[in-house]
C-alpha positions as CSV (number, residue, x, y, z in Angstrom):
1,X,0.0,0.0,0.0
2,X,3.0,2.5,1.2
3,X,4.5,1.7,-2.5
4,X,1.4,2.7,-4.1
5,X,1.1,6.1,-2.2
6,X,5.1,6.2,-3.4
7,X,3.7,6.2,-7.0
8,X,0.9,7.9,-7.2
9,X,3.3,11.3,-5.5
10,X,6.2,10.2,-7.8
11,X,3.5,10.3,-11.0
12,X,2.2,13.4,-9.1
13,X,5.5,15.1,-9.1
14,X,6.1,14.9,-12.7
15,X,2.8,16.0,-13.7
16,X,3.3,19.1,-11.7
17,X,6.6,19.5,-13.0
18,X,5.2,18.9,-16.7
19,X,2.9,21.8,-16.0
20,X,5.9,23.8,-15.5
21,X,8.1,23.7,-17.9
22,X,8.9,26.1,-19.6
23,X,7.3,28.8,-17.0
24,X,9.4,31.3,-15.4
25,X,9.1,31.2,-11.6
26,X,10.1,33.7,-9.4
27,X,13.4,32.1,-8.3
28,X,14.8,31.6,-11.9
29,X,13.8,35.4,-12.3
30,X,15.7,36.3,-9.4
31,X,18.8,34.6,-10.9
32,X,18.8,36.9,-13.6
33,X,18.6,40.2,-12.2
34,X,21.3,42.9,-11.7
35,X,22.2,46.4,-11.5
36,X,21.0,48.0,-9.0
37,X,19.6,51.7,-9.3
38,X,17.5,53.9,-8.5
39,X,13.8,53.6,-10.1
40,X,13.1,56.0,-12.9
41,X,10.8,58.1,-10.4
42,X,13.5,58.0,-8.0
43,X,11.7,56.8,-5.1
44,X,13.4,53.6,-4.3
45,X,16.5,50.9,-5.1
46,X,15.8,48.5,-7.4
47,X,17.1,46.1,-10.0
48,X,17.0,47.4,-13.8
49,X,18.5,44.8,-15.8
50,X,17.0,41.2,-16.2
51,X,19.0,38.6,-18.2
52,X,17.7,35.2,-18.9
53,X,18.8,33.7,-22.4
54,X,18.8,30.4,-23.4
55,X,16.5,29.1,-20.5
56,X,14.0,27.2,-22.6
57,X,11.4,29.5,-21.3
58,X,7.8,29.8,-22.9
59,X,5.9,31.4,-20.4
60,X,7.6,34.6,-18.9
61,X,3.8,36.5,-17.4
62,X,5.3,36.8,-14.4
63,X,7.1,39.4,-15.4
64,X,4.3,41.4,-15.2
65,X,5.4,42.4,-11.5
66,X,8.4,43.4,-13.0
67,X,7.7,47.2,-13.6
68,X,10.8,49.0,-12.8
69,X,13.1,47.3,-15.8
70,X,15.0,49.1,-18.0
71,X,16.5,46.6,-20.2
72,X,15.6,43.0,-20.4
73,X,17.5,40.2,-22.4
74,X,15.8,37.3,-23.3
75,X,17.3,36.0,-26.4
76,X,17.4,31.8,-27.5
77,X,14.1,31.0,-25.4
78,X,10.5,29.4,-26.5
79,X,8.9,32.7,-26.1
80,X,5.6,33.5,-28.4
81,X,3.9,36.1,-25.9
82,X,5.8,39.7,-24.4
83,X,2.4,40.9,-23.2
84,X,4.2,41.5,-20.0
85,X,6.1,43.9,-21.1
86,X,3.0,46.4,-21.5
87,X,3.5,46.8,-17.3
88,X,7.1,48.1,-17.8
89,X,6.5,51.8,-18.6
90,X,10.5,52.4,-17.9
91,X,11.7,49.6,-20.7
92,X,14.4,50.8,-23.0
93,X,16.0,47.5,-24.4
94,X,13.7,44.5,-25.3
95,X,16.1,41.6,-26.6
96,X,13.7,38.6,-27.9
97,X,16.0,37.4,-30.5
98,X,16.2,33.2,-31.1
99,X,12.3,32.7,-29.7
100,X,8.7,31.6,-31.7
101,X,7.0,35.1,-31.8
102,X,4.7,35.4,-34.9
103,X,3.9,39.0,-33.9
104,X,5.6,41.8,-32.4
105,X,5.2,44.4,-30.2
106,X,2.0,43.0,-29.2
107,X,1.8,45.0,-26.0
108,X,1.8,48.4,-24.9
109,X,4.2,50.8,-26.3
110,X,6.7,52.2,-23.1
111,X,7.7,55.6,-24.0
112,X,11.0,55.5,-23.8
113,X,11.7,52.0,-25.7
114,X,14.7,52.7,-27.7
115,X,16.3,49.2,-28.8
116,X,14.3,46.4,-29.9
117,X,15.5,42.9,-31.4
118,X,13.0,40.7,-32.4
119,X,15.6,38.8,-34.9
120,X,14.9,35.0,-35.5
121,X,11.7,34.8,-35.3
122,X,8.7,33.9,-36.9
123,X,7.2,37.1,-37.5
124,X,5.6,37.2,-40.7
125,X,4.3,41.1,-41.1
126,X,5.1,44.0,-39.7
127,X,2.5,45.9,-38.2
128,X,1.7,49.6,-37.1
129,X,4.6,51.2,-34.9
130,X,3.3,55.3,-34.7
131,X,3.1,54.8,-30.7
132,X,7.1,54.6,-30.8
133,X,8.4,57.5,-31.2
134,X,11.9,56.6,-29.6
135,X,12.5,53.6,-30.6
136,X,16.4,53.9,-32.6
137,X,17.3,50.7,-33.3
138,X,15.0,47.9,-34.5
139,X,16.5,44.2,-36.0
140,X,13.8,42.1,-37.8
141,X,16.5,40.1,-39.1
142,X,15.8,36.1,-40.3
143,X,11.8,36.4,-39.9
144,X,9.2,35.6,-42.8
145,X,8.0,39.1,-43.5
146,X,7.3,40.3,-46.9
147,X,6.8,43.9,-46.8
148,X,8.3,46.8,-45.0
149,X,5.2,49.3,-43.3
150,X,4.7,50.7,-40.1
151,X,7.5,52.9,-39.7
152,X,6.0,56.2,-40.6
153,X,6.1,57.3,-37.5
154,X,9.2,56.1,-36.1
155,X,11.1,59.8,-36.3
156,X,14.1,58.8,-34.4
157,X,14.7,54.8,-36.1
158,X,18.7,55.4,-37.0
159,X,19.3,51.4,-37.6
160,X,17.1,48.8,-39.3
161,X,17.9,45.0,-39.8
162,X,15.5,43.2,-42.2
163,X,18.1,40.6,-43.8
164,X,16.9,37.1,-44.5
165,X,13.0,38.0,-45.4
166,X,10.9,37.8,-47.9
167,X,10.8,41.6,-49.2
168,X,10.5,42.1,-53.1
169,X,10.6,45.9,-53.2
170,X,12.1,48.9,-51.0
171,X,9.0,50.7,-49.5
172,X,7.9,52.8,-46.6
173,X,11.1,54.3,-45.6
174,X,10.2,57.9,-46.8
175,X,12.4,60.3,-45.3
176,X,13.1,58.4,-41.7
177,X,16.4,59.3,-40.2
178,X,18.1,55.8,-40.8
179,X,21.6,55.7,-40.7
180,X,22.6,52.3,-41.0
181,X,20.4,49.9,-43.0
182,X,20.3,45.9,-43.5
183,X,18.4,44.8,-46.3
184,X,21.0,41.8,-47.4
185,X,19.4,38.5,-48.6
186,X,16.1,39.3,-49.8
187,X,14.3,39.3,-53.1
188,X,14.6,43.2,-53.7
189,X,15.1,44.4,-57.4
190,X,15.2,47.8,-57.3
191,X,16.4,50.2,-54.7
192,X,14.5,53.4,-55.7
193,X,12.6,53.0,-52.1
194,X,15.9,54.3,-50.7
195,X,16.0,58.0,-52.1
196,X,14.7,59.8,-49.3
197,X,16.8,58.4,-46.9
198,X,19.2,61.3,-46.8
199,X,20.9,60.6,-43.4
200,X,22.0,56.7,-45.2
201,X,25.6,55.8,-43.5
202,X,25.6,52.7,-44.6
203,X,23.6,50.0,-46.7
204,X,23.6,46.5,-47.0
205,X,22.1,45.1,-50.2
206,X,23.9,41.6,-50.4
207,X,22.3,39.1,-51.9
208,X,19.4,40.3,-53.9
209,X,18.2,40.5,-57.3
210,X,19.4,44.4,-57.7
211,X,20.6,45.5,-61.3
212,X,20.5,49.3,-61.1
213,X,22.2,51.7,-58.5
214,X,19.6,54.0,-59.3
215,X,18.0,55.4,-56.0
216,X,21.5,55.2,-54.2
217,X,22.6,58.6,-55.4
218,X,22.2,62.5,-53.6
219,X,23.0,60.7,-50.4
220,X,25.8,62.7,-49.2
221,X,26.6,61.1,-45.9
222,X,26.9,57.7,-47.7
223,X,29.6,55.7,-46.7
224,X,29.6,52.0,-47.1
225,X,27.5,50.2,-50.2
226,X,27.5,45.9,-50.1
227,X,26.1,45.1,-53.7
228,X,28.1,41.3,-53.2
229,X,25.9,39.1,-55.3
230,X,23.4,40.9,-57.0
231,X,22.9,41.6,-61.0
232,X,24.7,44.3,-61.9
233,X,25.8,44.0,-65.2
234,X,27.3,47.7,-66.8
235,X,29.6,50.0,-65.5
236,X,27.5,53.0,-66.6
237,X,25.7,51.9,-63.4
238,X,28.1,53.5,-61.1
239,X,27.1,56.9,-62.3
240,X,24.6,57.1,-59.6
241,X,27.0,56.7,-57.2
242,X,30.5,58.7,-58.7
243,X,29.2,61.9,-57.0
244,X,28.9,61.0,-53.3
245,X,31.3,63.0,-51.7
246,X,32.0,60.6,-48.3
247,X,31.8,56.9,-50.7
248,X,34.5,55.2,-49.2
249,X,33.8,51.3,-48.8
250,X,32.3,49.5,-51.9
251,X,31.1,45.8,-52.8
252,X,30.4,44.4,-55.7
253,X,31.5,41.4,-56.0
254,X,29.7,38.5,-57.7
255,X,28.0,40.7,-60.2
256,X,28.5,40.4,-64.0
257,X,30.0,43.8,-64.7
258,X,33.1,42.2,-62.7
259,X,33.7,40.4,-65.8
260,X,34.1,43.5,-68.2
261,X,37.9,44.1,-69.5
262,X,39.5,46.6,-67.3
263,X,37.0,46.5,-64.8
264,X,39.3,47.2,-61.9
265,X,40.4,50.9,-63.5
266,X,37.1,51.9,-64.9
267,X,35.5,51.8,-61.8
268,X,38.8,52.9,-59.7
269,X,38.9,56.2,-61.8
270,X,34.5,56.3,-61.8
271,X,35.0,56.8,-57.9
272,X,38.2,58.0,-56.5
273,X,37.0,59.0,-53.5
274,X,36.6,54.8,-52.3
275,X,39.9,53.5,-50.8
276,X,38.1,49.6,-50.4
277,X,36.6,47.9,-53.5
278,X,36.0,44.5,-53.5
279,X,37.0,43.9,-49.8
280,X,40.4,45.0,-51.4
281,X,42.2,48.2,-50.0
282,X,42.7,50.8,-53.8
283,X,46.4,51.9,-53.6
284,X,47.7,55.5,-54.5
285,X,49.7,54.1,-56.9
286,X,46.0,52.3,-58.1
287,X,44.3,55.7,-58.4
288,X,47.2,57.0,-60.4
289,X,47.4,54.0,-62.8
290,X,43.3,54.4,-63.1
291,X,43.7,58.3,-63.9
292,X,46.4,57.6,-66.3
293,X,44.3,55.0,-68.5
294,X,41.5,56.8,-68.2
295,X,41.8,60.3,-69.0
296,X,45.6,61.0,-68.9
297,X,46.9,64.6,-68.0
298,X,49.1,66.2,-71.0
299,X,52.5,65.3,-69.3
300,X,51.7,61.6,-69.4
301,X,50.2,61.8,-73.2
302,X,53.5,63.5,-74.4
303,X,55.2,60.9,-72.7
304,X,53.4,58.2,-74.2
305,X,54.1,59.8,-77.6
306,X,57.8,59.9,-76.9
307,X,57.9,56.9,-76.0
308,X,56.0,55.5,-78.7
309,X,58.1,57.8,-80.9
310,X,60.8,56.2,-79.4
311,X,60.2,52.7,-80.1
312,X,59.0,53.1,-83.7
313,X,62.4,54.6,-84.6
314,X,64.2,51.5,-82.9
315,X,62.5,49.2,-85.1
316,X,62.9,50.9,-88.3
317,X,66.3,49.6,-90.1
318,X,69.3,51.9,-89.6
319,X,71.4,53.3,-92.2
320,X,75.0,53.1,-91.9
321,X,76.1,56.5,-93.1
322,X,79.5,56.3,-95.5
């Protein structure tokens, strides 16, 4: 009889254990807590950082007591609901990378969220994001979504990550003050969506189906351009891009106009203001050689007709003079 009672706890204690699995308890909470400050009214001590990746969690609603966070990390979990995170007014980092969401910020908007990564996910379209106006930085890398919308609002977004998706087209960026932009490993075409973007550091746009640079010029502040893999195919192309002044790091390799005789030059002496092309540093000596092909000043042209002057005498037979 006693090893029946034994069984039926023993059966008991996995069931309840079953149940929770997965389910964040206040213990394992406490385990990932730290920094200690005061609140953002000021009125007490209190923890502001929570860190709990790669917990197999699924169920994290007790968090909901959790209102005095500022940054919370809970990358490589089972997560698929952040509802709690509409009780933490103070929030400024949300990290929710590596999870199963299939939506996003499904809760409501703290004021001052500023950095969001909801990267390696499921999330399949992105939805309406006017209530956050801080929000900076926002990585949607390696989900399922298809178009980019939403954003309209977002005045102070300065970093975007939507590599490994499904978009086609570049669209609802008008005029948002993105400085550093990820759109590597899509299906995207055509880049006009990016005209507006006048504050554009740098742009990613590996891996696509691009075969015009149209839409890249007039950015001034333009630093960095990865074309790798894509379909451009003539070096008239890289007029739209010969007049930014700060152009300094260029990529495009694995397209076809690599393939064009004298490649190298022609497009050394189309922008001499890059000093890396092809994840290759461009030498001095480079720009010089480029320049002299290319449109040589006088010096070198009467030089060249010396020396070809030069070299057709020495193969015309001499005359030995009696």
């Amino acid at each position: 009889e006693d090893e029946q009672e034994d069984g039926e706890e023993d059966e008991e204690s996995e069931r309840s254990e079953g149940l929770l699995e997965g389910v964040l308890d206040g213990g394992t909470a406490a385990e990932g807590l730290h920094t200690l400050g005061y609140s953002a009214p000021g009125t007490e001590y209190v923890y502001l950082h929570l860190s709990l990746p790669a917990r197999e969690l699924s169920d994290i609603s007790i968090l909901s007591g959790y209102v005095h966070l500022q940054k919370m990390e809970l990358s490589s979990n089972k997560i698929h609901d952040l509802s709690c995170v509409s009780h933490m007014p103070y929030l400024i980092e949300l990290n929710a990378s590596k999870n199963e969401l299939t939506t996003y910020f499904d809760f409501k908007a703290p004021k001052n969220l500023r950095e969001v990564d909801f990267s390696h996910n499921q999330i399949p379209k992105m939805r309406d994001l006017s209530a956050y106006h801080s929000l900076t930085k926002l990585l949607l890398d390696f989900n399922e979504i298809e178009e980019i919308r939403g954003l309209e609002q977002c005045h102070s977004l300065s970093q975007l990550g939507l590599s490994h998706n499904r978009l086609t087209g570049v669209g609802g960026l008008e005029n948002l003050p993105i400085r550093i932009l990820n759109l590597s490993f899509n299906q995207i075409e055509k880049v006009a969506g990016l005209k507006s973007l006048k504050a554009l550091q740098r742009v990613d746009l590996s891996c696509n189906k691009i075969n015009s640079l149209q839409g890249l010029e007039e950015h001034d502040l333009l630093e960095a351009i990865n074309l790798e893999d894509n379909q451009v195919a003539e070096l008239s192309e890289l007029k739209w891009i010969e007049d930014l002044p700060l152009l300094r790091v260029l990529n495009l390799l694995k397209n076809p106009l690599q393939e064009q005789e004298g490649y190298w030059l022609s497009a050394i002496f189309l922008l001499l203001q890059v000093t890396e092309l092809d994840l290759k540093k461009v030498s001095v000596e480079e720009k010089v050689a480029a320049v002299n092909k290319q449109d040589p000043p006088p010096e070198v042209v009467a030089a060249e007709d010396h020396r070809t002057h030069v070299l057709y005498n020495a193969r015309q037979p001499q005359r030995v003079l009696d």
